[in-house]
C-alpha positions, 0 to 999 in steps of 0.5 A: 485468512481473507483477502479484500479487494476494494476499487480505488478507481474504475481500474486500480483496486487496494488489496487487504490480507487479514489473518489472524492464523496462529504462528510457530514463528519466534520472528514474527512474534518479536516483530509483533512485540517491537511493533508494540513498543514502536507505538508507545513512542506515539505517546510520547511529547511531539516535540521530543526526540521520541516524538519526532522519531514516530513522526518521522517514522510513520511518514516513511512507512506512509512511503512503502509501496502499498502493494509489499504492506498488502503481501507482508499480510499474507502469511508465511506458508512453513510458519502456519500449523496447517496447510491452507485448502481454500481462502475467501477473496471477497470484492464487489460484483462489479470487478470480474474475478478473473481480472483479479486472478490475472493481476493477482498473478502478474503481482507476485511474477514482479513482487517476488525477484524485486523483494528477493533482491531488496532483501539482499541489499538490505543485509548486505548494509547491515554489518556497516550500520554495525559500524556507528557508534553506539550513544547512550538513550539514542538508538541506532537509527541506521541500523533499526531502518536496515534492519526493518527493512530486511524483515519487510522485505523478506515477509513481502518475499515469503508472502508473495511465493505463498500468494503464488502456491495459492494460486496455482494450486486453485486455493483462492476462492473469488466470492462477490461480497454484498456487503462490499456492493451495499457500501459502494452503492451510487459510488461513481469512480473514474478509470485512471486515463479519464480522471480530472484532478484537482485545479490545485494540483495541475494548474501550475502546469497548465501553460500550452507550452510547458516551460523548463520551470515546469517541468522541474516543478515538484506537483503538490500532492496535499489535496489527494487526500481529500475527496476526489470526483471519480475516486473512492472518497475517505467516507466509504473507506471508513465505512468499508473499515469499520463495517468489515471489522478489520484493524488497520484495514482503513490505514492501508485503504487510504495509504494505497488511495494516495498512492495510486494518486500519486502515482497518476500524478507523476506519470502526467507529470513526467509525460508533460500532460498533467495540465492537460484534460484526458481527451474525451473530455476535452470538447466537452 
């Protein structure tokens, strides 16, 4: 088991658990079989109820923080055959270690009541999903998403309290990565506060006064998935992904990417200063 940490921003970093630990564990397995048969849906016609319901499913999972997708990685503690001693965190030079400790930290204080009481109220929905009736060849979607999202829940709750016992008992071995320098070399990011977004995406609110049409306007989040000056571009991902081997590692990297972006969007957005330039670069 390693941990990756890879900067999106000067300040926001995306997080990678990759584990190929063997597991005891009976539900994980069958997740990992009904993973099997989710991605067989991909196969099918677009246009088909199976088809559209992958669709339809992938955007959701698009839409699940990128932190619970980084702490379902981490392993179930009781489900491994021996007790972690040591785990390679491995991230650029650049990031002091101790700031990934101190965040690492304060993301498992949030992560763990916040799943433990999703986690419940996922359960709490089942038996009403129970309820719909059951149709032939249509599966019932109510009952697979609570159902799904009952297990995620509880594998980002048994991963955060892991990640939390790793800690604390000084297991987590922080080692700048060459590799990780050589890619990101002459990559020039941005911190979050001084960041300029695309015209396309803070035009609409750039009026001095903002108008009550703006402020209920939905900002449109389509180009954060393209190169931004000041953030990680998709290029170096795929080369982070490919070079470091990790399936599913480039998912997860532009899955956080997005989000994080988003997330700055809206925070300018709610504060009325998403047409507005960050402040140092103003007189400029």
């Amino acid at each position: 088991m390693r941990i990756l940490v890879v900067p999106i921003l000067k300040n926001r970093w995306a997080y990678y658990c990759h584990s190929t630990l063997p597991t005891t564990s009976r539900l994980t397995q069958f997740v990992n079989w009904t993973g099997s048969k989710w991605e067989k849906f991909g196969e099918s016609d677009p246009t088909s109820w199976k088809g559209k319901l992958f669709k339809t499913g992938n955007n959701f999972m698009d839409r699940m923080d990128y932190e619970e997708w980084f702490l379902k990685g981490v392993p179930i503690k009781e489900d491994l055959e021996h007790e972690l001693t040591k785990v390679p965190v491995h991230h650029p030079s650049s990031i002091d270690s101790a700031i990934i400790r101190e965040l690492l930290q304060t993301a498992v204080e949030h992560r763990l009541p916040y799943h433990k009481k999703y986690m419940y109220y996922s359960a709490y929905w089942i038996p009403a999903a129970l309820c719909f009736a059951v149709v032939p060849l249509i599966p019932n979607i109510p009952l697979a998403y609570n159902t799904f999202r009952l297990y995620s829940h509880f594998k980002a709750y048994k991963g955060a309290q892991h990640l939390e016992y790793l800690t604390t008992h000084n297991c987590l071995n922080f080692e700048a990565s060459s590799d990780l320098d050589r890619i990101l070399q002459g990559v020039q990011l941005s911190s979050s506060k001084d960041l300029i977004l695309p015209s396309t995406i803070t035009e609409p609110f750039s009026a001095t006064e903002p108008t009550a049409v703006q402020t209920k306007r939905k900002p449109n989040l389509d180009p954060l998935h393209d190169d931004i000056m000041g953030v990680i571009d998709i290029n170096t991902l795929n080369r982070i992904a490919h070079e470091c081997e990790v399936p599913g590692l480039e998912i997860e990297l532009k899955r956080a990417r997005f989000q994080i972006l988003s997330k700055i969007v809206h925070d300018r957005a709610a504060k009325n200063t998403l047409g507005q330039l960050p402040v140092e670069w103003r007189n400029e």
